[in-house]
N, C-alpha and C positions, 0 to 999 in steps of 0.2 A: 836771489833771496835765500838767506842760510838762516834756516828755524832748527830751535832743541825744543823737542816737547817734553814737558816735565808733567807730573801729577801722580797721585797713587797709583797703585795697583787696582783696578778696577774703575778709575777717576773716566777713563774714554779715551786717553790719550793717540791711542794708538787711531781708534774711529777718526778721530777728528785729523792725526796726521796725512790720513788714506785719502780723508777728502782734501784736503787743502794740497796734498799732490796732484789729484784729478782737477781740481778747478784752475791750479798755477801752472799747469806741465810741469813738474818738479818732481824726482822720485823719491817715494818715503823709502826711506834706508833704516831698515836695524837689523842689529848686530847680529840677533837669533838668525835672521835670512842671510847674514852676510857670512856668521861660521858656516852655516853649513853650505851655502854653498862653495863656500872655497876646499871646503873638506872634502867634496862629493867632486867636484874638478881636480883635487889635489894638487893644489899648488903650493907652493914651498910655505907661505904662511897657514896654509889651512893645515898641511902636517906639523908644523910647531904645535897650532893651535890644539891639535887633536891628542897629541901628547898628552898636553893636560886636562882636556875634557875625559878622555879615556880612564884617568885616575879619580876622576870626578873632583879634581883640582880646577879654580876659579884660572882663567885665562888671565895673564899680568896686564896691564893696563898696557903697558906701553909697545907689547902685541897686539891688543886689540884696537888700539889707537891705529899702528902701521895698517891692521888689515882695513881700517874704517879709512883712513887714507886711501888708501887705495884703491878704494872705491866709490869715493868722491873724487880723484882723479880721473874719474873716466866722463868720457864724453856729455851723458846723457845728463851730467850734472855739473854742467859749466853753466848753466842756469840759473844754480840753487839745488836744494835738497832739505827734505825734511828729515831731521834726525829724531826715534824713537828706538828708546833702550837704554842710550848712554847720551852724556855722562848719566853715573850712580849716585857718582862718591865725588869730593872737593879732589882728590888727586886724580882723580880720570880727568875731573874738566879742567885741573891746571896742565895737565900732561896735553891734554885736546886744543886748549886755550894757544900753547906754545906752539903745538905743532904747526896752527893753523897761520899764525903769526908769523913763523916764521917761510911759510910759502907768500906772505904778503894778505893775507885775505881775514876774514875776521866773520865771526856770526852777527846775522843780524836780529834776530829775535830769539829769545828763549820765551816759550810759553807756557805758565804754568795751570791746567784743569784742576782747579782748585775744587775738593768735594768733602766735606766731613767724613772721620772715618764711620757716624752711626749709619749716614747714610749707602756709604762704602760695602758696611757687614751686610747691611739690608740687600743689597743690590745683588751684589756677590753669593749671598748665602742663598738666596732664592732662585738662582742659576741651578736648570737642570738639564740634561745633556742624555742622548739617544749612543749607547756605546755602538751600536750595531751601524746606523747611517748616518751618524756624528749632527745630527738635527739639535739645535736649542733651543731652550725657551725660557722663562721666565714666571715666575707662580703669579706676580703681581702684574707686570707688563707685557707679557706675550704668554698668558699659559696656555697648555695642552689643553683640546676640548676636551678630554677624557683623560680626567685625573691618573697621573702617574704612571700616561700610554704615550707613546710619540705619534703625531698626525700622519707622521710620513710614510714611517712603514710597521707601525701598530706594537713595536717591541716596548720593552720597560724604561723608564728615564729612571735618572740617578742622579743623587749630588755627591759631586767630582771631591775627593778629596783635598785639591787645592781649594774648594769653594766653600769646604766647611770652615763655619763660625770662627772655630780655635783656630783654623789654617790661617785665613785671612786676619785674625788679629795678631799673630806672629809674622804676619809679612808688613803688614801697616808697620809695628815697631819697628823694623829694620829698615823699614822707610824713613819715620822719623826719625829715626838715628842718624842714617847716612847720607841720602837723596835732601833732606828738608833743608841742611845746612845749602844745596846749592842755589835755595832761593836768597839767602845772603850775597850768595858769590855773582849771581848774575842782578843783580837791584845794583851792585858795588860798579857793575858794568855802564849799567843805566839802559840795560836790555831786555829786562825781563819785566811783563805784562802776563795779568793775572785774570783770565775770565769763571765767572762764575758754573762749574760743572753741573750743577743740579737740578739745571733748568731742562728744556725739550733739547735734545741732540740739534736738533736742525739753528735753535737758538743758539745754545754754546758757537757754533759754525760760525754763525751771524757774526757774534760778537767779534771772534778769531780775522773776518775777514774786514769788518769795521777798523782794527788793528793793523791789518796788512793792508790797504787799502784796493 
């Protein structure tokens, strides 16, 4: 079973791919985990790779493709695998679409955590975060007993610069921009299945596994 998880930034995607690896034996693969580990191994693709991460140039696609190849090739994921990170953009998943096609084999669900972005800013912007023992929390859904202290080891929380308001509404655009057209490209498939994210995590699951049977 070969899943793409789709959804905003902040939508759970990643949550929900983590679990649905644990319950299918399946590894969740992204890209984040896959540069660097190949960069930290240093293998011929992970020094390409680091070339352009070094410049703070975007990795080409059809790099990042051979490295995501390559480690879908390996053993643990002759099973399946859940894909979180990429595709982004309509050319990653046509570059991804070919690759995969032409080793014979093809994705079987694209799943997109569908979450409005007001809900999104909410969610996001109220993420607060312990820099000293990396603890999180939440103002609405999991806050500190003690306003703007961490429970764990008593130092200051903080909102993360990526979590701020204007952050997150410049990252949702570019979502919209680039990632939303792939809900086009995978419906044109007849693969892509849309669960509702705004509900309880353990529900969103439900639903995901109701889908995968």
């Amino acid at each position: 079973m070969k899943i793409i998880m789709l959804g905003a930034p902040g939508a759970g995607k990643g949550t929900q791919a983590q679990m649905i690896a644990d319950k299918y034996g399946i590894p969740h693969v992204s890209t984040g985990d896959i540069f660097r580990e190949n960069v930290k191994n240093g293998t011929e693709l992970g020094m390409e790779a680091k070339k352009y991460m070094d410049r703070g140039a975007l990795v080409p696609d059809e790099l990042t493709v051979k490295i995501l190849l390559d480690r879908v090739a390996q053993d643990d994921c002759k099973n399946g695998y859940v894909l979180d990170g990429f595709p982004r953009t309509i050319p990653q998943a046509e570059v991804l679409d070919k690759a995969i096609r032409e080793l014979g084999d093809q994705i079987d669900y694209a799943i997109n955590v569908d979450v409005p972005d007001e809900n999104i800013i909410r969610r996001m912007s109220g993420r607060r975060a312990c820099l000293a023992c990396g603890a999180t929390f939440h103002l609405e859904h999991v806050p500190p007993k003690k306003e703007g202290i961490c429970d764990r080891c008593g130092k200051e929380l903080v909102l993360r610069d990526d979590d701020k308001e204007e952050t997150v509404k410049n990252r949702l655009l570019v979502y919209h921009e680039q990632t939303q057209p792939l809900i086009d490209f995978y419906t044109a498939q007849n693969i892509l299945k849309t669960v509702d994210g705004t509900v309880d995590m353990k529900d969103v699951f439900t639903a995901i596994t109701n889908i995968l049977g």
